[in-house]
C-alpha positions, 0 to 999 in steps of 0.5 A: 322220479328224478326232475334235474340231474346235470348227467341226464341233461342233454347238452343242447339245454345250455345252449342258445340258438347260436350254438353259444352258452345260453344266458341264465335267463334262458336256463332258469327259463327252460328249468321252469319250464320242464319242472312245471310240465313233468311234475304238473303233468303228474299232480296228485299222481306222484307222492314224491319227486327227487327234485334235484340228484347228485348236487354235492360234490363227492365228500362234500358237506352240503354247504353251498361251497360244496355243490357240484359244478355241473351244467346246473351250476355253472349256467344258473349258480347256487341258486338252482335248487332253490328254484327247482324246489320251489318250481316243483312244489308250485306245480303240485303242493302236495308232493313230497320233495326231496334232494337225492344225493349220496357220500 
């Protein structure tokens, strides 16, 4: 199961209330909490979970030059996987992690 993906995301989840971009604060706040509700929910009952999907860009190496610029990126930076990994593995340590990507 896929925990964050940026074209599963609904729009709404970058912004604030004002309709504005929300700060990344809110963002990192938001991805906390949906990791730690969805994989938490399901500790012990899930072996594994693609914590992030599709972060490279298309041809790239899986340097942090080459991450795609999706909402994720843009609204948090590179730094987005690793809080999401260490998000998920808090909610359940022993689930086996993986970032799913192709190309």
């Amino acid at each position: 199961h896929t925990v964050v993906w940026h074209s599963q995301t609904g729009g709404w989840f970058f912004q604030g209330a004002d309709g504005q971009p929300a700060t990344r604060e809110v963002v990192m706040e938001r991805l906390h909490k949906h990791i730690t509700t969805v994989v938490g929910r399901y500790k012990g009952k899930v072996l594994g979970w693609d914590v992030v999907n599709e972060s490279i860009n298309d041809n790239g190496d899986g340097t942090t030059e080459n991450l795609r610029t999706s909402s994720w990126y843009r609204a948090i930076g590179p730094d987005v996987l690793t809080m999401a990994f260490k998000w998920a593995h808090e909610a359940d340590p022993d689930a086996l992690l993986s970032l799913n990507d192709y190309n």
